[in-house]
C-alpha positions in Angstrom: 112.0 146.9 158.6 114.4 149.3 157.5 113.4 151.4 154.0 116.9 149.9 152.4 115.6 146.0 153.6 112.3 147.0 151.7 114.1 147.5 149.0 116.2 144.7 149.1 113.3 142.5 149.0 111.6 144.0 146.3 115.4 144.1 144.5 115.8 140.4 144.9 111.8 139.8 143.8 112.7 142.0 140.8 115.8 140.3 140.2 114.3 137.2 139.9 111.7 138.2 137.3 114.4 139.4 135.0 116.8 136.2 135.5 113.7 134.1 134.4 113.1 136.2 131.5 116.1 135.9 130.3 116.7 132.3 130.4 113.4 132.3 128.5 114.8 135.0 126.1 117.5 132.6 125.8 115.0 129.8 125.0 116.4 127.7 127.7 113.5 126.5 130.1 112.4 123.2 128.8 110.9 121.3 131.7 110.6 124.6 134.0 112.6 123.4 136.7 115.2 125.9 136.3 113.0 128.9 136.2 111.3 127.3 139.7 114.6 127.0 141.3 115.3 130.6 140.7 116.0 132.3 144.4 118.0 135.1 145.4 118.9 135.8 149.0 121.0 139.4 150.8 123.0 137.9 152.7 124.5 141.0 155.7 128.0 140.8 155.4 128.9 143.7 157.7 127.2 146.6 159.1 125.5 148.5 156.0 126.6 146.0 153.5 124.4 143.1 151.9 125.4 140.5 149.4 122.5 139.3 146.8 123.4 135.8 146.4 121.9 133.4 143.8 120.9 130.1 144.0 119.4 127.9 142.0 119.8 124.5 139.8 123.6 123.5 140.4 123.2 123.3 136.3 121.9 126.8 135.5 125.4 128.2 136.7 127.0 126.0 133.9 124.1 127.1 131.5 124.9 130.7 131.9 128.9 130.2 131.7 129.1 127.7 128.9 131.4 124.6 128.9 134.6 123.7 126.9 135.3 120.3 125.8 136.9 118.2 128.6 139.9 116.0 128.3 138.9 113.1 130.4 135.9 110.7 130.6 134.0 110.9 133.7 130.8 109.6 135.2 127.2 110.9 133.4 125.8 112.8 136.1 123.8 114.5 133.9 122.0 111.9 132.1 119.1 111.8 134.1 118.7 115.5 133.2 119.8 115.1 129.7 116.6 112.0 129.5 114.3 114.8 131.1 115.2 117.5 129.0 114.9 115.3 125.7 111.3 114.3 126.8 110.3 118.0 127.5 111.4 119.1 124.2 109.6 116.4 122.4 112.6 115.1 121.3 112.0 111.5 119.5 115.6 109.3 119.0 115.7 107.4 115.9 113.9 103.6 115.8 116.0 101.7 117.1 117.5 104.2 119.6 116.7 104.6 123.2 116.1 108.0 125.2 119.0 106.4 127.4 121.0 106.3 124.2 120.5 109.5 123.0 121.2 111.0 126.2 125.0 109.4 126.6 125.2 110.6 123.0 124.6 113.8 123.8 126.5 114.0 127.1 129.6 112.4 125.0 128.8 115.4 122.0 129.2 117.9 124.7 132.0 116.3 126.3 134.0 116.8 123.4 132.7 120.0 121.9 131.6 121.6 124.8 128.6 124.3 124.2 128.0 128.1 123.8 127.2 130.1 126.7 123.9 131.4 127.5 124.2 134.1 129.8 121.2 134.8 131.2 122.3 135.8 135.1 124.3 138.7 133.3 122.0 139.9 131.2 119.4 140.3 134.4 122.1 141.7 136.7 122.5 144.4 134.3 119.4 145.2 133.8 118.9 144.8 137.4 121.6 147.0 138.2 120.1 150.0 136.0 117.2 150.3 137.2 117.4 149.5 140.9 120.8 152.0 141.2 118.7 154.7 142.1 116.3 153.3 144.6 119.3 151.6 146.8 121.1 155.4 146.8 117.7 156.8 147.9 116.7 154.1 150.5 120.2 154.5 152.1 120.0 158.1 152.1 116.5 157.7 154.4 118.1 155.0 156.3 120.7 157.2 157.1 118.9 160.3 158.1 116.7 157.8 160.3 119.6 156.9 162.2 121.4 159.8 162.5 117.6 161.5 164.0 117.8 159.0 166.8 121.4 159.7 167.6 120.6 163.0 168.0 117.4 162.4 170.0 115.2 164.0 167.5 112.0 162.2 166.1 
């Protein structure tokens, strides 16, 4: 394993840790399933080039962006993770109201108001980027010399 691969895993283990702070910064891990799904990948483009891709929850991405209000009714996807979310936070609907109900209610609330951003995937990157600047340059640098040793037969 190459000295830059080492640090590309350590950078995507790092990068991981700070992501899932920050959506707990943002208080925005109820049931923990987000956090869990937290995963980030180098994917080789080209020679010397990685991309560190994310992946996780298909709603984290629209956590972290925020939503506008939408102009057309469509179908409630999300209510299944709406009824989770309102039983991890405890969340008790009036008497006479069912979980189910509150759920649409809130999936029609943010259908038409849409919701404020909570940009946790920034927040890491930047801090990611920071700290780990330095260590890429360096493990490149070795990499480098490495390769160029063998190409000139030394060892």
């Amino acid at each position: 394993m190459s000295k830059r691969e080492e640090i590309l895993d350590k950078a995507t283990d790092r990068l991981r840790e700070l992501t899932i702070n920050e959506l707990f910064d943002e208080n925005a891990n109820a049931t923990g399933q987000l956090a869990n799904s937290i995963k980030y990948i180098g994917i080789p483009q080209r020679e010397g080039i990685t991309e560190i891709a994310l992946e996780m929850e298909d709603y984290g991405f629209v956590l972290d962006s925020g939503r506008g209000g939408a102009t057309t009714k469509g179908s409630q996807p999300w209510q299944p993770k709406l009824v989770q979310w309102i039983r991890a936070k405890g969340i008790k609907p009036q008497p006479g109201v069912t979980i189910e109900q509150l759920s649409y209610a809130i999936y029609n609330s943010i259908n038409r108001k849409g919701y404020k951003a909570k940009p946790f995937v920034d927040q890491a990157i930047g801090s990611f980027a920071a700290a780990f600047a330095d260590e890429f340059a360096e493990a490149t640098a070795e990499d480098i010399e490495i390769d160029l040793k063998k190409i000139k037969g030394i060892d």
